[in-house]
C-alpha positions in Angstrom: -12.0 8.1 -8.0 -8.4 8.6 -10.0 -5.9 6.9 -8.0 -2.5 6.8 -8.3 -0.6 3.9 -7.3 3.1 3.3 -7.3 4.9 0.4 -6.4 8.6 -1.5 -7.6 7.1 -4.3 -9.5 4.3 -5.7 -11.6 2.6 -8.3 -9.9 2.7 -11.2 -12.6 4.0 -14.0 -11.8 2.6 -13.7 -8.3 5.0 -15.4 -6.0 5.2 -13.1 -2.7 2.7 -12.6 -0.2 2.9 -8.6 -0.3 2.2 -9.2 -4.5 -0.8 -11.4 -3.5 -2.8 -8.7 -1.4 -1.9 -5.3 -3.6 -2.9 -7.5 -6.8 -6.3 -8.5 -5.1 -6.4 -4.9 -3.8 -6.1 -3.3 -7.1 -8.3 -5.8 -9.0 -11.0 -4.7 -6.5 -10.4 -1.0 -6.6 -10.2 -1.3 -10.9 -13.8 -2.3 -11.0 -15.4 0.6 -10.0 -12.1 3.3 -10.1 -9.2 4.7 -13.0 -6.2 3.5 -11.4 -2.5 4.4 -12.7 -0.1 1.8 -11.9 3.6 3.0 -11.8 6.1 0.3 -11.4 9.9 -0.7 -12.5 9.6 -2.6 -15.3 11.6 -5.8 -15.9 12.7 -6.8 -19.4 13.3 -10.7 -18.3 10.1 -10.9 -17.0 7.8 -9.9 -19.9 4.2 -11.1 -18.2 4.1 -8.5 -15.9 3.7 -5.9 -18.1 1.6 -7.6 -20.4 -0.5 -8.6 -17.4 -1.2 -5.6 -15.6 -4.4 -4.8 -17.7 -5.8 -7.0 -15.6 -5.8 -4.8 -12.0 -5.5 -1.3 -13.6 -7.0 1.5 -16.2 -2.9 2.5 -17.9 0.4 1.1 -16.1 3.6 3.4 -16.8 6.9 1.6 -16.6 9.6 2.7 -15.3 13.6 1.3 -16.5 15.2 0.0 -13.5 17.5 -3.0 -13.0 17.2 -4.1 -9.5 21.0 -5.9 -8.5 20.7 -9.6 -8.0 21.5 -10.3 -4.0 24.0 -12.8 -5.5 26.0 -10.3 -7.8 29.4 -8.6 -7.6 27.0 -5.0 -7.6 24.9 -5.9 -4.5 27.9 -6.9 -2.6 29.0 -3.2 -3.5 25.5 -1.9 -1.9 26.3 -3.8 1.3 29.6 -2.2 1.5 28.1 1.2 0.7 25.5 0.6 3.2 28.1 0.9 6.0 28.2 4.3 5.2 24.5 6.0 4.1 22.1 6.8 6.3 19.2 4.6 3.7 19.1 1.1 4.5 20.5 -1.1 1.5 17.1 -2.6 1.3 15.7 0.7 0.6 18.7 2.6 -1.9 18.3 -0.7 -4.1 14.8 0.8 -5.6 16.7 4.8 -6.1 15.9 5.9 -9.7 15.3 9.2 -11.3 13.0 7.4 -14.0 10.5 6.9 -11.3 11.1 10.2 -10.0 10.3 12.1 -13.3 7.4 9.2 -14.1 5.0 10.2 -10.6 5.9 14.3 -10.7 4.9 14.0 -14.6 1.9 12.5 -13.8 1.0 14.5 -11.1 1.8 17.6 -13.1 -0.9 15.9 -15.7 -3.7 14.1 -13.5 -5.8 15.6 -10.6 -5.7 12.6 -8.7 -8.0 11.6 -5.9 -6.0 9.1 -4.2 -2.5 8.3 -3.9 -0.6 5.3 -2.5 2.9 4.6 -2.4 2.7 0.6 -1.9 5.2 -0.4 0.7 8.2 2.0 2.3 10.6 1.1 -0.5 9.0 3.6 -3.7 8.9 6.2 -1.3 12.7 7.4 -1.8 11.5 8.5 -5.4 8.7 10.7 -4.1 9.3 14.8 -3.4 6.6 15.2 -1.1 4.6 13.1 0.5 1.5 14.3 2.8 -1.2 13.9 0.2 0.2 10.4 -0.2 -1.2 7.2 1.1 1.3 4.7 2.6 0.4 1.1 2.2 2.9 -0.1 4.8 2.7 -4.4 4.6 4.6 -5.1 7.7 7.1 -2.9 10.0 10.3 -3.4 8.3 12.3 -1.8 11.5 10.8 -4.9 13.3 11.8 -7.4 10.8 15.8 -5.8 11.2 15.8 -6.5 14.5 14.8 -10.0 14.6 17.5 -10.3 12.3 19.6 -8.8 14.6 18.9 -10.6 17.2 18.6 -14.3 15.6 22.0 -13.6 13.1 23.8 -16.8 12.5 27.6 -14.9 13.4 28.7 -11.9 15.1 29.3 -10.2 12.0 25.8 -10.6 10.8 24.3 -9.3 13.7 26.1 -7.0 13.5 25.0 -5.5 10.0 21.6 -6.4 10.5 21.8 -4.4 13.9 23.4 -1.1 12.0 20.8 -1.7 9.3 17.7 -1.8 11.6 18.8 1.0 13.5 18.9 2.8 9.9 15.6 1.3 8.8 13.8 2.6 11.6 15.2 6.0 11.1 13.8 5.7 7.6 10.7 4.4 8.2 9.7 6.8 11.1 10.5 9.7 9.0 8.3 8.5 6.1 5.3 7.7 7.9 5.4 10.7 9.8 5.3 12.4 6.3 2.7 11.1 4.6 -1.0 12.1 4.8 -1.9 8.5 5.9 -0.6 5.6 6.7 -2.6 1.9 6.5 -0.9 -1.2 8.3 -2.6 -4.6 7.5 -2.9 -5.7 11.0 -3.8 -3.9 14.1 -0.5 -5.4 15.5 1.6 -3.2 13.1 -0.7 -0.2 13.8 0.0 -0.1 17.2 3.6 -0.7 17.0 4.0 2.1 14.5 1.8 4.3 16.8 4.1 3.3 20.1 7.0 3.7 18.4 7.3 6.1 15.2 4.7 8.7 16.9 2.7 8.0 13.8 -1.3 9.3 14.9 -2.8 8.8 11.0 -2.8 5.9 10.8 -5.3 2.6 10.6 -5.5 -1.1 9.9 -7.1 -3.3 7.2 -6.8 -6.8 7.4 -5.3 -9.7 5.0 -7.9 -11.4 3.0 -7.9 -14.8 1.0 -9.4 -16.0 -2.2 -11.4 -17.9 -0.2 -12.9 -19.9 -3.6 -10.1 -20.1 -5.6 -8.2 -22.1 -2.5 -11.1 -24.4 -1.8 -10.4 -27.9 -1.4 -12.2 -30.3 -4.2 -13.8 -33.2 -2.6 -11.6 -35.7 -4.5 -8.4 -34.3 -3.4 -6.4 -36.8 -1.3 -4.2 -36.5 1.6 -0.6 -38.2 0.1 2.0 -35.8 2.1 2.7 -35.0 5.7 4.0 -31.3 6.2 4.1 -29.1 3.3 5.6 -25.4 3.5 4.5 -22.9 1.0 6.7 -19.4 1.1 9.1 -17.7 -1.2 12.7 -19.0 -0.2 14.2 -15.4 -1.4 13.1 -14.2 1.9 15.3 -14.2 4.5 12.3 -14.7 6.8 11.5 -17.6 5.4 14.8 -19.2 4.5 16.1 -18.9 8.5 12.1 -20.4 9.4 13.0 -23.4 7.0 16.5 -23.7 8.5 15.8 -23.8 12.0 12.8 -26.1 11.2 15.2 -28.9 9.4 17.8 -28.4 11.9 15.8 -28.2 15.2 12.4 -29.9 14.7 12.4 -32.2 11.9 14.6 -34.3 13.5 12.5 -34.3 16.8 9.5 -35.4 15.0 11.8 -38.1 12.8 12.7 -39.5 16.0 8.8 -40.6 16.6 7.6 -40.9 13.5 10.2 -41.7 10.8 9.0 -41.5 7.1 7.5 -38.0 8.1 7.4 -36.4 4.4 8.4 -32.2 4.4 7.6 -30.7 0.8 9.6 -26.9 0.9 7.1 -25.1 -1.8 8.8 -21.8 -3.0 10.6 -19.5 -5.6 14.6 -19.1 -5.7 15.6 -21.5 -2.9 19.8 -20.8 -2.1 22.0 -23.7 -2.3 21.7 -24.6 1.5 18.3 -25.2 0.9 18.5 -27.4 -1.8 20.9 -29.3 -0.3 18.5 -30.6 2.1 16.7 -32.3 -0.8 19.7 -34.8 -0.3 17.3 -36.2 2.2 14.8 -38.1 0.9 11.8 -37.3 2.8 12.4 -33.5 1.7 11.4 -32.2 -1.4 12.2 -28.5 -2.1 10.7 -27.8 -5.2 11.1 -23.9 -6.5 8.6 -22.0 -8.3 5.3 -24.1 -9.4 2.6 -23.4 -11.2 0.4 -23.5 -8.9 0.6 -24.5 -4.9 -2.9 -25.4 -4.2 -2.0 -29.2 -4.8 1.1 -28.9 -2.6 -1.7 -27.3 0.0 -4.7 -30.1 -0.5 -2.8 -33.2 -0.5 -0.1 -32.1 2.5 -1.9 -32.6 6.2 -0.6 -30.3 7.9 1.0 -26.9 6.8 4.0 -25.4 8.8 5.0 -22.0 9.1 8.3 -21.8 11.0 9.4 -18.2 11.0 11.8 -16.3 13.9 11.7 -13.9 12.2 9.3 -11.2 10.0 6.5 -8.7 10.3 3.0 -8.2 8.9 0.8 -11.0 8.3 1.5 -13.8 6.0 -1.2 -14.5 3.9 0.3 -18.2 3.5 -2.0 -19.1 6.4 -4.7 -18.0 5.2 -4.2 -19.7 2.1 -3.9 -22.8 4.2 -6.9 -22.4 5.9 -9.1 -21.0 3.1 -7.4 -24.9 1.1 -9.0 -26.7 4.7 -5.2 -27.7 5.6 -4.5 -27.2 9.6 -1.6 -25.0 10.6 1.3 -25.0 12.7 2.8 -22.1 13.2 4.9 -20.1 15.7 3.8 -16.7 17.5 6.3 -14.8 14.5 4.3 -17.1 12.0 0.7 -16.3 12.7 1.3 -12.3 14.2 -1.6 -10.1 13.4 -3.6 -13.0 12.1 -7.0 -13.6 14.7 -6.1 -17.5 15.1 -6.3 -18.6 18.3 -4.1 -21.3 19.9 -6.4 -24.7 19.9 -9.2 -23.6 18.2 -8.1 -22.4 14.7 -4.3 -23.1 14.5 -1.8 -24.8 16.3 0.6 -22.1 17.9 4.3 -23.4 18.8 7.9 -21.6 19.5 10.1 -24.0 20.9 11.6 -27.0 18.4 9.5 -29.4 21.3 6.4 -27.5 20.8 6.7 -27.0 17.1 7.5 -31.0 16.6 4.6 -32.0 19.1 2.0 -29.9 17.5 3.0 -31.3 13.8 3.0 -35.2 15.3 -0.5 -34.7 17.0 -2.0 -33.2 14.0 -0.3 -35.7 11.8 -2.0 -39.3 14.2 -5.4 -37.4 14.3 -7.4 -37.4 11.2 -10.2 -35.8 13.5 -8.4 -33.3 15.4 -6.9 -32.0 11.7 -10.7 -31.7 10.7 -12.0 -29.5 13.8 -9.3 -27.4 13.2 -9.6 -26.5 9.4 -12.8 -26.6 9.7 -13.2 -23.8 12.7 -10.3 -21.8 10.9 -12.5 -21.9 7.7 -15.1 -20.6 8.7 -13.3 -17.6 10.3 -12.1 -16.6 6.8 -15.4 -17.0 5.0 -17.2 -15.4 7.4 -14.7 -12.1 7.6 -11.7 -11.7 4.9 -13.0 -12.2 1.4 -11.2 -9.5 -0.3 -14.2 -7.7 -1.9 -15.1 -7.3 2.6 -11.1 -6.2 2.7 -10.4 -4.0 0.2 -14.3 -2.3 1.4 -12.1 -0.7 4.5 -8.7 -0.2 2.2 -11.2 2.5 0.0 -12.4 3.9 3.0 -9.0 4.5 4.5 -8.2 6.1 1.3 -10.4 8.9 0.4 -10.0 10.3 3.9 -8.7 13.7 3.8 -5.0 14.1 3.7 -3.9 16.1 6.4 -0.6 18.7 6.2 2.2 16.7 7.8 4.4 17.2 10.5 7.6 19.2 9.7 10.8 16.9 10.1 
């Protein structure tokens, strides 16, 4: 097959979750297809350009400066975002370049296959019903948590506005395109239940199951390590409410408990927490399987998010137990007991974390069980098997809007 694939970044240096599974994805579909990889291309961040050989046949870039959330300009898309009926999150990634780039191509290429990775690309797109959506979580869901778990009135506020707009959105572009493919059946059926959408499926996360393996010598010298991007408003309210609600629950019976806070970009209220002694908050690494081998127990806090986070899968596939709440571990088939610890109350959460942490044996029947889930079902040569077949389905006319 020719495929066309568009998406707003390269995927070097891989630091998200949604990076983690289109690179795998790609690097999978590259081996036996021609893919064209369309993407903004940033200047400061030369590698993943240069890198993108790796996953596809050519990669066009596109100019396009994406506002820093901490700049004078995004503040000026928030305000502007009181007023258009895009989400902020999604008028960031407008640009003509991209817009010209795909209906060049198209105009040159008959391609087989085309997927517009994520929501977000989709606002540079004329027409979209021979298109595949690659949709990585339900963004209208992740808005309303927001909503609902803001720290003021005035953010809930905007984040209530902005979901109600994001849903709008995101509704009207997967009724539009020819297919649509959610990475948990979770997401499928809210997107069915709620947006109408009918072609649609599910392909699961997978895990590089060997690259994560544990070596033999590697010791346990941590307690609880989380491994997320702090960029992510998901994860920066998880971390939050963990170090204001739980942490201290669990000090208060086991004090010396160590927390290492793995992650790109962490904002100032996160660092601050490094204050503390038994917290380490480290920003980007070179690598966080160590962080995941020599921690005992791995958290994953969120309120907040949608999709599945491939962070516990990583976890598992590194033999390191998980705590998690319901948020945390949605769309994932771990089960309470048996392959993760599930927890959504600061009690809950704290209990889980201090019973893991006092039993060496308990930790071990855990990652153990969750292991072999993962090797037995989400390598992602298995995975990206039931992404092709999603794609070369037929593309069927879409609904008129």
């Amino acid at each position: 097959m020719k495929i066309l694939w568009v998406k707003t970044d390269f995927l070097h240096p891989t630091t998200r979750g949604g990076q983690i599974r289109t690179l795998e994805m790609v690097r999978e579909l590259h081996k036996h297809h021609e893919l064209h990889y369309v993407a903004f291309d940033d200047p400061a961040n030369p590698e993943g350009l240069a890198r993108s050989r790796e996953y596809c046949s050519v990669a066009h870039p596109v100019p396009h400066k994406v506002v820093s959330k901490t700049s004078p300009a995004f503040a000026a898309q928030l305000v502007a975002g009181l007023f258009s009926p895009i989400p902020v999150s999604g008028m960031r990634y407008r640009s003509q370049a991209m817009r010209n780039t795909i209906a060049h191509l198209q105009s040159q290429h008959s391609f087989d296959a085309k997927v517009c990775d994520f929501l977000f690309p989709s606002i540079n797109i004329d027409r979209l019903d021979d298109w595949t959506l690659f949709q990585h979580n339900v963004e209208a869901v992740i808005w309303e948590r927001h909503a609902q778990s803001g720290r003021t009135p005035a953010h809930k506020a905007y984040f209530a506005l902005q979901a109600k707009r994001m849903f709008a959105w995101e509704k009207r572009v997967c009724l539009s395109v020819g297919h649509t493919i959610a990475v948990s059946d979770i997401d499928e059926q809210v997107m069915r239940s709620r947006f109408g959408v009918t072609r649609i499926s599910s392909v699961p996360t997978g895990v590089d199951t060997a690259y994560f393996e544990r070596p033999a010598d590697a010791p346990v010298s941590r307690d609880l390590v989380f491994v997320g991007s702090m960029d992510w408003m998901p994860n920066i309210d998880g971390i939050r409410w963990f170090l204001s609600e739980v942490f201290p629950k669990i000090q208060a019976k086991r004090p010396g408990t160590t927390l290492a806070i793995v992650g790109r970009n962490p904002p100032q209220s996160i660092l601050d927490s490094a204050a503390n002694p038994l917290v380490s908050v480290t920003g980007t690494v070179p690598d966080v399987r160590p962080y995941l081998w020599e921690s005992a127990v791995s958290i994953v806090p969120l309120r907040v998010g949608g999709g599945t986070r491939l962070k516990i899968f990583e976890a598992i596939a590194a033999s390191t137990p998980v705590v998690s709440t319901t948020i945390g571990a949605e769309g994932l088939p771990v089960v309470h007991n048996q392959t993760a610890q599930i927890a959504d109350t600061a009690e809950a959460f704290a209990a889980e974390c201090l019973n893991l942490l006092s039993n060496s044996d308990g930790r071990e029947q855990i990652s153990q069980a969750a292991l072999r889930l993962v090797l037995d079902n989400f390598s992602w040569a298995k995975v990206t098997e039931r992404f092709e077949s999603a794609l070369v389905r037929p593309a069927v006319p879409a609904l008129s809007q």
